[in-house]
Phi, psi and omega in degrees: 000165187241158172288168176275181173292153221184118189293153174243089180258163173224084174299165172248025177188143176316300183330261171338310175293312165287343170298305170283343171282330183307308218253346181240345170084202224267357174294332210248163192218132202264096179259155158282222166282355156071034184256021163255289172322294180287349156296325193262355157295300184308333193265352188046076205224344193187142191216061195286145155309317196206109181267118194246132176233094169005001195253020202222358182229086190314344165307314177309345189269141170108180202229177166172166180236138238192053157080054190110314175265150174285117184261118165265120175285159169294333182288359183294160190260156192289335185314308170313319207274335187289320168291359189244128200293324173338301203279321195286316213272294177281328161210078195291323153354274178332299174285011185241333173287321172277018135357296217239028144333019193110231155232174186307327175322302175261036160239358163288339177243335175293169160222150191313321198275335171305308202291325177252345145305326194281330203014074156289086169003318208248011173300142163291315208264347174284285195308312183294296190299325149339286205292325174296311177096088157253173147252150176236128199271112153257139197230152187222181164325286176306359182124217164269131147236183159215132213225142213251141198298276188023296183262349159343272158273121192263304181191198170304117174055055200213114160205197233251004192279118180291190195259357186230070173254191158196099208271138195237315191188149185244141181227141179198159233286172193267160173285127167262163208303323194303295177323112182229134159270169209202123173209134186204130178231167159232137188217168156311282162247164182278151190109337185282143159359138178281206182242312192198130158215185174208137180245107202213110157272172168175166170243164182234069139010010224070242187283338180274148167288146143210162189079009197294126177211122175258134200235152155239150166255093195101031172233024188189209186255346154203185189303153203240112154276093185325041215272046125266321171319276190319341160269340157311320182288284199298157183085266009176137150310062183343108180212134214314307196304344187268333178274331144346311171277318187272337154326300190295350170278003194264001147294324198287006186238329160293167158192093189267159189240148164274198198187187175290329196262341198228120191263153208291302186331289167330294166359285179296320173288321199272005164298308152351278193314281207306299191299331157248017145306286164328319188286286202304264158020301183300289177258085182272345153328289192308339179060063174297336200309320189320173194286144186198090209272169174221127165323117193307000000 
């Protein structure tokens, strides 16, 4: 199918581009890198009056580093992000998740700030940023705000972004030597949808865990924070029976919907699966690895 017809701008500055978010209301639709929007154009799935396009407001752009934190613009391309010694350095989360974005095709045009404005549940970079504690800079009529990815994500394809908004830069605090991460998904083939995933930072205490934060991904209606998991753990000496046990809590913190490919039941065991493995990761020290089965 072709999309309908549909007015085109291209500012060259945030200003202009809200001058113009301004001026046309809810006729007008904001593209990015457009590798959510133009499928859903073509499905006539969405019939915006007017596509105002972001590519074109170099403010928007780059990675840089910023009084502790990594500041990303939003218009940076995932590509950028996969590639930059910054992010590898400063945010390894990060540089490992964004890997399993999809393919490379779109991650040379898609962008962090499209990707996480669209918030698909089943996205990698909404979990990662949960799990980093970043903020996201919305810049509007009124000025600025800033909003901690957490209170972000709202629901399905849903987050916290007015309708005359623009999320301008994501900020996230840099990994200190202590912090250490974990990232693991499951899809049918790579590239694909995940099934499940978990995005997880923590610290170490000497042999105690602490700080343990489990973000999942596909297990819910935006990103799922495993905070009955995570209590099982932190203060604690990571040991097969504990993870074990904050495995078998993360009924109480998912709520995966089933689907053609997967059932809610499944979900949960292989969220299961995946979270100790990620833990086992976390410490590889605790010699976590043996076989730790949990009841589906």
């Amino acid at each position: 199918m072709k999309a309908p017809a549909f007015d085109y701008l291209a500012p060259t500055s945030l200003a202009g581009a809200l001058a113009a978010l301004a001026e046309h209301g809810e006729a007008a639709k904001l593209i990015a890198g457009g590798q959510s929007l133009v499928p859903a154009l073509n499905l006539r799935l969405l019939a915006p009056g007017i596509l105002i396009d972001l590519n074109g407001i170099g403010e928007l752009k780059g990675v840089s580093v910023q009084n502790g934190h990594l500041r990303l613009g939003a218009m940076t391309r995932h590509v950028e992000l996969e590639r930059s010694p910054v992010i590898r350095q400063h945010a390894p989360l990060l540089a490992e998740a964004i890997r399993h974005v999809a393919h490379p095709a779109v991650r040379t045009r898609g962008t962090i700030g499209g990707n996480l404005c669209h918030a698909d549940p089943a996205s990698e970079l909404p979990a990662c940023m949960v799990a980093l504690g970043a903020w996201f800079t919305l810049a509007g009529p009124d000025g600025e705000r800033r909003v901690p990815a957490n209170a972000f994500f709202k629901g399905v394809y849903e987050t916290d972004l007015g309708p005359d908004e623009i999320l301008t830069a994501i900020e996230v605090p840099q990994a200190g030597t202590n912090r250490r991460h974990a990232f693991l998904e499951l899809a049918r083939r790579s590239g694909d949808y995940a099934l499940v995933g978990i995005s997880c930072t923590a610290e170490m205490d000497g042999d105690i865990m602490a700080r343990l934060r489990p973000v999942f991904f596909a297990a819910g209606p935006h990103p799922m924070v495993a905070d009955h998991a995570a209590s099982v753990l932190n203060g604690r000496k990571p040991t097969a029976a504990l993870v074990q046990a904050a495995a078998a809590a993360l009924a109480d913190d998912l709520s995966p919907e089933g689907d053609l490919q997967i059932s809610a039941h499944t979900r949960i065991h292989l969220a299961r699966v995946i979270f100790r493995r990620a833990v086992a990761r976390l410490v590889p020290e605790a010699g976590l690895d043996g076989p730790q089965e949990v009841a589906a």
